[in-house]
DRENLO-847481 format. One record per atom (N, C-alpha, C): residue in three letters; x negated, y, z negated. Coordinates in steps of 0.02 Angstrom, whole numbers, plus 50000, padded with zeros to 5 digits. Example, Ala and Ser with C-alpha at 12.3 -4.5 7.8 and 13.67 -1.06 7.14 Angstrom:
ALA493404971649610
ALA493854977549610
ALA493404983549610
SER493584988849646
SER493164994749643
SER493555000249606
This chain:
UNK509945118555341
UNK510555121655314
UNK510515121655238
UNK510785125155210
UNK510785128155129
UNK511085126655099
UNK511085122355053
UNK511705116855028
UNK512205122654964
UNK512875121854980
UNK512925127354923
UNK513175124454867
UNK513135126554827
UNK513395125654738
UNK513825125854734
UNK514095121454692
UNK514735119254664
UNK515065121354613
UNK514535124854590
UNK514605125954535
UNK515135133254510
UNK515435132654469
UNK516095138554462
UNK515955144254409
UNK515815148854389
UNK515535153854348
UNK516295155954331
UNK516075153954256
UNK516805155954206
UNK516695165154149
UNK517075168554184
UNK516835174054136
UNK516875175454074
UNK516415175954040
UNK516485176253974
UNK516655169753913
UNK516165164853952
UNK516235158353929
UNK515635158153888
UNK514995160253888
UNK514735163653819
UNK514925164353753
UNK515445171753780
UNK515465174353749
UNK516105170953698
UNK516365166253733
UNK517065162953695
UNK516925156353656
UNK516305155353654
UNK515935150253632
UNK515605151953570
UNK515245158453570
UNK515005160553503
UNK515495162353452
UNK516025166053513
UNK516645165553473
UNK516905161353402
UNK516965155753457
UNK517325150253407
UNK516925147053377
UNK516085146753372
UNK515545143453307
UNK515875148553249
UNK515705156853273
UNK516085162553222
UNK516545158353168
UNK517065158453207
UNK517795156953184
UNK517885151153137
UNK517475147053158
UNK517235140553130
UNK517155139453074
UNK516535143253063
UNK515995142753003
UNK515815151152979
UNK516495153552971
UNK516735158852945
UNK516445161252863
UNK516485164652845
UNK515945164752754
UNK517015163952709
UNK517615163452732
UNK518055162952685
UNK518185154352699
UNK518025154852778
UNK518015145452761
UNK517385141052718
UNK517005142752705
UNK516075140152660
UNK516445142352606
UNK516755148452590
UNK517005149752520
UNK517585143552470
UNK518035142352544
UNK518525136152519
UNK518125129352524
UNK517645129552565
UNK517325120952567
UNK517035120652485
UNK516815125752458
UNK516185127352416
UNK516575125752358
UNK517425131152350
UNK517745128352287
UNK518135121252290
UNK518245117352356
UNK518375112652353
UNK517955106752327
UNK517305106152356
UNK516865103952317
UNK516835102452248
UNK516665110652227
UNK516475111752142
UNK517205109252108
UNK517815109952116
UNK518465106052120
UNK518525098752112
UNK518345094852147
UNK517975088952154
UNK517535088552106
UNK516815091252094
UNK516435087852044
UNK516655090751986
UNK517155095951958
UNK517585095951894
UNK517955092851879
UNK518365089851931
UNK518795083851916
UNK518325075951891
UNK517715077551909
UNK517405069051891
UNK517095070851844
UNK516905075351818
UNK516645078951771
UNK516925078351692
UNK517455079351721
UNK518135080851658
UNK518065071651666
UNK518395068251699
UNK518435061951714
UNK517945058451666
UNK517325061451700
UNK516715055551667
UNK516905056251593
UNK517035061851563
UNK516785067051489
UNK517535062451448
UNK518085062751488
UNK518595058251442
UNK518455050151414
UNK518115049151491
UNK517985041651481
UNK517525039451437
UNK516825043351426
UNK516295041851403
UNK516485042851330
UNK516735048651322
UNK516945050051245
UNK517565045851200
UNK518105041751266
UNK518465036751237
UNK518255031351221
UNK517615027651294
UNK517455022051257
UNK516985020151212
UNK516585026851213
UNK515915027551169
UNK516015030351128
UNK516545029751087
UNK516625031751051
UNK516385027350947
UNK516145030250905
UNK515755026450847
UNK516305025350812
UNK516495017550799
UNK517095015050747
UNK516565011550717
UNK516105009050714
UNK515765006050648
UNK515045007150670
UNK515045008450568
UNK514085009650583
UNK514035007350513
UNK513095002350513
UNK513004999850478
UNK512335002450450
UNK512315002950391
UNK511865008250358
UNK511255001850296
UNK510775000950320
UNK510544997850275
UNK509665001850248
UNK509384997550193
UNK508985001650181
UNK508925005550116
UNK509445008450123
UNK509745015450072
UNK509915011350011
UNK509465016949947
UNK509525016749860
UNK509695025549843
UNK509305028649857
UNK509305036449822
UNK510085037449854
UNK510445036449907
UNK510935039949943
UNK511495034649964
UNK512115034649967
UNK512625030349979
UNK512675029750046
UNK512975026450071
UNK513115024950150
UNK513385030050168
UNK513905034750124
UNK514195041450157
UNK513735044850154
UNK513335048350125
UNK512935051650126
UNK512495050050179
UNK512165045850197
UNK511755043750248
UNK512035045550295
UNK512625042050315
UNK513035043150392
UNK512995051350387
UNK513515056450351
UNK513635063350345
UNK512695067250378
UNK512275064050361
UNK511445065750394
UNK511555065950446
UNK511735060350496
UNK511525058150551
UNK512085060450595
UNK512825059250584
UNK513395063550623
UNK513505068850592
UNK513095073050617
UNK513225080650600
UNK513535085050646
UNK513915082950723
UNK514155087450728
UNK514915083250792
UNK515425083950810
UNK515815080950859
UNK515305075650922
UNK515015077950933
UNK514665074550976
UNK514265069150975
UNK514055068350890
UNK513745064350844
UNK514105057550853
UNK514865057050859
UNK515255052050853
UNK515285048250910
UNK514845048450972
UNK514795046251047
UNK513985042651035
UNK513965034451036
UNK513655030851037
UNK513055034451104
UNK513375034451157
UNK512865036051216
UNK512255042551183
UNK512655047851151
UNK512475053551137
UNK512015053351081
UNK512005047651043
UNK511625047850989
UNK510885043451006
UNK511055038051071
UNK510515033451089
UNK510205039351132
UNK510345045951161
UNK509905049151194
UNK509545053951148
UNK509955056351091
UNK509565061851057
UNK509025058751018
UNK509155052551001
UNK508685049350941
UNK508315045050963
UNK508405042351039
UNK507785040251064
UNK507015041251067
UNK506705038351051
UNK505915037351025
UNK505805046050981
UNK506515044550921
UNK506395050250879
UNK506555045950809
UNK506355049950739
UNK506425047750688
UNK506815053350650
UNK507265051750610
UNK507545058050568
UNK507145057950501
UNK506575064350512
UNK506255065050431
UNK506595071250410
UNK505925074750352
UNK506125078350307
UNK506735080350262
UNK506935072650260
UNK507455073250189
UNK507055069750130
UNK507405073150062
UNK507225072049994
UNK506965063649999
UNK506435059349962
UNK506775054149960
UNK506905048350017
UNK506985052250073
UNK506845046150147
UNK506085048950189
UNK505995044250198
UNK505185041050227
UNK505645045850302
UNK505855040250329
UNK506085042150404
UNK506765037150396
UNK507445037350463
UNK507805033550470
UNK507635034750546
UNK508155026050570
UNK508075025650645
UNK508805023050654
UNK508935026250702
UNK509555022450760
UNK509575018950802
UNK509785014250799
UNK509935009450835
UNK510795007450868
UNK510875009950941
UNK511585007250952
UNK511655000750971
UNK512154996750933
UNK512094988650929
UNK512854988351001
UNK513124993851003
UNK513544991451065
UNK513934998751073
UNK514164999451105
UNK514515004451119
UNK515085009051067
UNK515285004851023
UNK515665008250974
UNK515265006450920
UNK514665005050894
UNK514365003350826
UNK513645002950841
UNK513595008050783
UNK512585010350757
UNK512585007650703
UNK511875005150716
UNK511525003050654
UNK511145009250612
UNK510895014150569
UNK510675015950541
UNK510205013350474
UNK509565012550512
UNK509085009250460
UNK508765016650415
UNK508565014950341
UNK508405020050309
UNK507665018250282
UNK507285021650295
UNK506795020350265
UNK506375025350182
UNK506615022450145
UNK506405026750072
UNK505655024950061
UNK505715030450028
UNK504905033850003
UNK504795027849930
UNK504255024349937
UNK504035018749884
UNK503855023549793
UNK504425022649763
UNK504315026449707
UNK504505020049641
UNK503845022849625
UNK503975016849549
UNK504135018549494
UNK504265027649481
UNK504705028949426
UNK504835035449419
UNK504935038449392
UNK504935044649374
UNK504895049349313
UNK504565056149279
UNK504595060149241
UNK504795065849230
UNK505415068849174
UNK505645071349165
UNK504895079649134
UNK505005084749180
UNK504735090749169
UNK505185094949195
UNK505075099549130
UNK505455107249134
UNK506345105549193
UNK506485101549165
UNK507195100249172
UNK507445096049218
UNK506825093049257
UNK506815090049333
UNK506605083449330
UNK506825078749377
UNK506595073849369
UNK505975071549429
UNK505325068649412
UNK504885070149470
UNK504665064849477
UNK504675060749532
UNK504685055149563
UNK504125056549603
UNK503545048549557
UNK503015046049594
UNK503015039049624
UNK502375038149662
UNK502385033649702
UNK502015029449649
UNK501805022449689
UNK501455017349657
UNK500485021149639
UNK500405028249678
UNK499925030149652
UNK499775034349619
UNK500295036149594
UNK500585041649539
UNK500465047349584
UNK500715047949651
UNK500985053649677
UNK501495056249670
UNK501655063549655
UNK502295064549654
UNK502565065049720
UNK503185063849741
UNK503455062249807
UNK504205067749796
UNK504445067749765
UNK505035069749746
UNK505145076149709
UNK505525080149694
UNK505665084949643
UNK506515084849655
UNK507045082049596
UNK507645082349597
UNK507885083449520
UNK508505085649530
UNK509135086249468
UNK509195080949465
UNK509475076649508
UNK509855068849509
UNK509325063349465
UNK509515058949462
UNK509245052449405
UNK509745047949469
UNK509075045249499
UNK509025036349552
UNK509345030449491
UNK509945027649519
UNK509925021549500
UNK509565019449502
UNK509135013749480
UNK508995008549466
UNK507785012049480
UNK507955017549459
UNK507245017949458
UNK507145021049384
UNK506595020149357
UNK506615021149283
UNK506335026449271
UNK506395029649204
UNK506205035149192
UNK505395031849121
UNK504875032849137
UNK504365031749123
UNK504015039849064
UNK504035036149017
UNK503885041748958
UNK502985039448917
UNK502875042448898
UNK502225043148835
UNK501645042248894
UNK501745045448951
UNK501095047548975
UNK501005056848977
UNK500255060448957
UNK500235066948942
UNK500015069449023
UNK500435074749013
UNK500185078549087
UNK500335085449065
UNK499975091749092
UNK500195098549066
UNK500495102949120
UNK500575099449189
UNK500535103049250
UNK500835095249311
UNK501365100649344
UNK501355096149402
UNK501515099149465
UNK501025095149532
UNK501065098849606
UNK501455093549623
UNK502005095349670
UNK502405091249727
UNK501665090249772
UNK501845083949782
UNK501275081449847
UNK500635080049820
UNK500435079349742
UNK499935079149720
UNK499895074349669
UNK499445067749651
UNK499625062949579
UNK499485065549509
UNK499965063949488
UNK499895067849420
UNK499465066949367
UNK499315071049360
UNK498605073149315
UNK498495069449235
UNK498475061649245
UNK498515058649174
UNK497875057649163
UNK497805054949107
UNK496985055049087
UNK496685045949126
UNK497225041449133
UNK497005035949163
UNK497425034149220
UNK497165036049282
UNK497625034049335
UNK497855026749349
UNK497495020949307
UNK497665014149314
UNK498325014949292
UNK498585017349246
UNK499315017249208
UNK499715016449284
UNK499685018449320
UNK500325017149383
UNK500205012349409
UNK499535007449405
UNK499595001249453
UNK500084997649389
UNK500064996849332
UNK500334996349279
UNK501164995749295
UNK501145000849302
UNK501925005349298
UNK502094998549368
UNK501845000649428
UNK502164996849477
UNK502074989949480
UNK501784985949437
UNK501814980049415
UNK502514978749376
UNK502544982749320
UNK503114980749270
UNK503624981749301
UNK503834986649347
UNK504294989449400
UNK504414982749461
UNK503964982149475
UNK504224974649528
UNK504234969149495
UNK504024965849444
UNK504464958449386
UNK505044961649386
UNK505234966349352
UNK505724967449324
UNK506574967049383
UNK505954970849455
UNK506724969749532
UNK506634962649543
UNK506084957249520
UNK505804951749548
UNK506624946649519
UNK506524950449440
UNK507124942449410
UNK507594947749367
UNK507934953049435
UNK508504956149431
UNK508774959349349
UNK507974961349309
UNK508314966749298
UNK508224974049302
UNK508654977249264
UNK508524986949278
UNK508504989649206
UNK508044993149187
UNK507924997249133
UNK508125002549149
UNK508195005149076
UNK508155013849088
UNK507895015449073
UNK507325015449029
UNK506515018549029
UNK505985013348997
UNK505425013149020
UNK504775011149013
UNK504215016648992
UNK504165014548905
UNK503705019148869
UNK503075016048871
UNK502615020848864
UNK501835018448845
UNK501435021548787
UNK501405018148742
UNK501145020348709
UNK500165022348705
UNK499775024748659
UNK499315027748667
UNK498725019548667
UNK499015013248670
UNK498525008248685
UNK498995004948750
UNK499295007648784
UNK499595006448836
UNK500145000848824
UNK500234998048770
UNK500724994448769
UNK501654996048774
UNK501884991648797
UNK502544993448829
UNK503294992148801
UNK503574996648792
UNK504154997748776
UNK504824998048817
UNK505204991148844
UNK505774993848874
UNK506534995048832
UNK506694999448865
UNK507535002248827
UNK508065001848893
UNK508544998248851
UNK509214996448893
UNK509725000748830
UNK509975005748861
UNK510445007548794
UNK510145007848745
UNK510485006248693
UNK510225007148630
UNK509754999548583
UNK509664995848640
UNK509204990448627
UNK508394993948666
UNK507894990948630
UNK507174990748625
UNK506894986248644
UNK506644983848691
UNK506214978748694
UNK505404978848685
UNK504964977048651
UNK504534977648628
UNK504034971848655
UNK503814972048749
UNK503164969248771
UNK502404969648769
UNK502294974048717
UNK501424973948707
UNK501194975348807
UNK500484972648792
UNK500314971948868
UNK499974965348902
UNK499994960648870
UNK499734953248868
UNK500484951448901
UNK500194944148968
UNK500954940948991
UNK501464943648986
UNK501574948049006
UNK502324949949057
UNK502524950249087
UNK502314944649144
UNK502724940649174
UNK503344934549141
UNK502914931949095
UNK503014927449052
UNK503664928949011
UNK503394934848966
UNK504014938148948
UNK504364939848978
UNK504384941949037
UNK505134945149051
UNK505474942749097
UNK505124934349113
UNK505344928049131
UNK505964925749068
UNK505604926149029
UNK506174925548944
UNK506694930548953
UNK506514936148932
UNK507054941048942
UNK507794942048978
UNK507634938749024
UNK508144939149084
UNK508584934049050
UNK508574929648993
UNK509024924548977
UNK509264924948911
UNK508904933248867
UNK509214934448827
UNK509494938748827
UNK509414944548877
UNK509884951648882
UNK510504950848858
UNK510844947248908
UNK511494945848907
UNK511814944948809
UNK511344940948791
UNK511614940148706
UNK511524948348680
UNK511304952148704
UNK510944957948664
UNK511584964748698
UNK512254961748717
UNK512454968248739
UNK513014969648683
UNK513024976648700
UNK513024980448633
UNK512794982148583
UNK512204980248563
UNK511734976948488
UNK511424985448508
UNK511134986048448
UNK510694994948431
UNK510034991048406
UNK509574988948411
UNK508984988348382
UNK508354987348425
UNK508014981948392
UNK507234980748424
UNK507094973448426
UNK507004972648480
UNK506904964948506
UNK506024963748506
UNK505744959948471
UNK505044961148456
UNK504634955348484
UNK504504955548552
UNK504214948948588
UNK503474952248607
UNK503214957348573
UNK502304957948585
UNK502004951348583
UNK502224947148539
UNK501644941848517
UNK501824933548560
UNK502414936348599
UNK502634929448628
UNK502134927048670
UNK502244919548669
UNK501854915848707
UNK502234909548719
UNK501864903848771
UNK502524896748772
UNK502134893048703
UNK501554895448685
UNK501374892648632
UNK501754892748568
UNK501804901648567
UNK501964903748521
UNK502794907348540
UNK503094904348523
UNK503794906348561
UNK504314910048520
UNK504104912748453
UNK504524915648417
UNK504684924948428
UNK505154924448427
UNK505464931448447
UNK506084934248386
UNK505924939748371
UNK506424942348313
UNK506924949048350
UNK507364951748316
UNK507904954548342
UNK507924960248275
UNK507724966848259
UNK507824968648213
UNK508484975148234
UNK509074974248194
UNK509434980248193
UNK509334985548167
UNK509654990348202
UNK509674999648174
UNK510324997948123
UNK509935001548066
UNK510585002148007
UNK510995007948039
UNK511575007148009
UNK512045012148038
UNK512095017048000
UNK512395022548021
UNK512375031047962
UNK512805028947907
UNK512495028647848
UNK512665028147787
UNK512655022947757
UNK512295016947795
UNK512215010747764
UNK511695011847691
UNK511955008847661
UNK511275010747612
UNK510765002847616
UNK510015003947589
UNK509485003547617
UNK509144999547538
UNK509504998347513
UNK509484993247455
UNK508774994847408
UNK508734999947401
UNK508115002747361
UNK507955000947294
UNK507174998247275
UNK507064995347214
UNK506874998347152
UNK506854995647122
UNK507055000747043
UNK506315008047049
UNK505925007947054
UNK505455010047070
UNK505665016947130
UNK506135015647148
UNK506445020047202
UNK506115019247296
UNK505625015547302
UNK505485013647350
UNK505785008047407
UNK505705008247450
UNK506105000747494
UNK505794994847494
UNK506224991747481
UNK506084986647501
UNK505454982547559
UNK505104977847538
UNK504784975647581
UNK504914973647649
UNK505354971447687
UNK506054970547726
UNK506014975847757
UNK506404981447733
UNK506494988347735
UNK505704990847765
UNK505204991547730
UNK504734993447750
UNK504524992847820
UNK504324986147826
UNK504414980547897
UNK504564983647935
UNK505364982747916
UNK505664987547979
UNK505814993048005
UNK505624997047968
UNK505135006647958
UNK504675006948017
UNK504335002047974
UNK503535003048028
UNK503634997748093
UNK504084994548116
UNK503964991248174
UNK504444995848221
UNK504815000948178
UNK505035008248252
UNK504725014548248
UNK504105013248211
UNK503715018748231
UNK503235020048302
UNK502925024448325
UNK502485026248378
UNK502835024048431
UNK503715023748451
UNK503785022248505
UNK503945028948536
UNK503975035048507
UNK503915040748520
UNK503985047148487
């Protein structure tokens, strides 16, 4: 016997099945899942972008390093634009990067020390003085490279006179007749930052001996011990402010420890002239000990 089936045949149960996958997974329902979604990750989006920018936000930055440029100036480099002011944003752009090609800086680096505060280290270009041509001031290194071409005059770097040059290349050492003069130069240049002081120019004359000027005082170091001297120096400046003349320590020694102070007569002093109409011996002296300083 033929066992029969149980089974019940539903019409169009197919077809009411593809139906409703249809209906389902419709292209205006994928359209609303799709902006619900993108809805969702704009809302965390916006979310993340408030949060990150409130708490990462830069309230202190510490700028060290820097002579040619002030701490504003430095910072105004480095936050250059809204986005600049977000600690996160600056540890990604400047990561294993250096900020070159400015006047004057070697490279600087960033460092974020915490979430609201960068460090900004500066690194300057090693310059031991500078010379005034055709209106500019041109800043060399310790190997009498020029490094620099500016209008501006560096605190505390000196302006270096009575060496001949007829020509000068940026990026090239300048063309003197004895290039030792700059190991020179950057010798007298570091005593002088060694026991805190600052000139405003360092002359050389044609046997290389040295001339510093503070204002309208002269100091007169030859080129023998100057260390020595300007070990001394540092303990007479201070008596010498305001004074106009020539402080004459070429010949000092601890042996020989005498040092003279000669003043600039003032306009219209008269000059005590001897019957003969000539000056005085005195007078003379002190003629010829301010000559050849330029």
């Amino acid at each position: 016997m033929t066992a029969k089936n149980n089974f019940r045949l539903m019409k169009g149960g197919k077809g009411k099945s593809s139906s409703a996958k249809k209906e389902k997974w419709s292209p205006q329902a994928g359209r609303k899942a799709a902006m619900a979604v993108l809805l969702v990750l704009l809302c965390l989006s916006v979310g993340g972008a408030v949060y990150v920018l409130g708490r990462y936000r830069v309230e202190n930055i510490i700028v060290d390093g820097n002579l040619h440029y002030s701490d504003e100036e430095i910072i105004a480099m480095v936050l250059t634009d809204r986005l600049s002011y977000n600690s996160l944003y600056l540890s990604l752009k400047y990561r294993n990067r250096e900020i070159q090609n400015i006047p004057f800086i070697e490279k600087m680096n960033i460092k974020v020390v915490s979430q609201d505060t960068i460090q900004i280290h500066v690194y300057e270009k090693s310059v031991a003085g500078y010379v005034e041509y055709m209106g500019r001031c041109l800043y060399f290194d310790r190997e009498g490279m020029v490094v620099e071409s500016s209008e501006t005059k560096t605190a505390g770097v000196p302006e270096v006179t009575g060496m001949a040059f007829d020509h000068v290349v940026l990026y090239e050492p300048l063309p003197v007749e004895d290039p030792a003069i700059f190991q020179k130069i950057l010798s007298v240049t570091q005593m002088l930052s060694k026991y805190g002081i600052t000139t405003d120019r360092i002359f050389f004359n044609a046997e290389q001996e040295i001339t510093l000027y503070f204002g309208q005082v002269r100091i007169r170091l030859g080129k023998e011990n100057l260390e020595e001297k300007i070990i001394r120096l540092q303990h007479i400046l201070p008596n010498l402010e305001g004074e106009d003349g020539l402080l004459r320590m070429e010949n000092y020694t601890e042996e020989s420890p005498n040092i003279t102070f000669e003043r600039s007569r003032k306009a219209g002093q008269t000059q005590n002239p001897q019957e003969d109409g000539s000056q005085t011996p005195e007078t003379e002296t002190k003629a010829q000990s301010l000559q050849g300083e330029e």
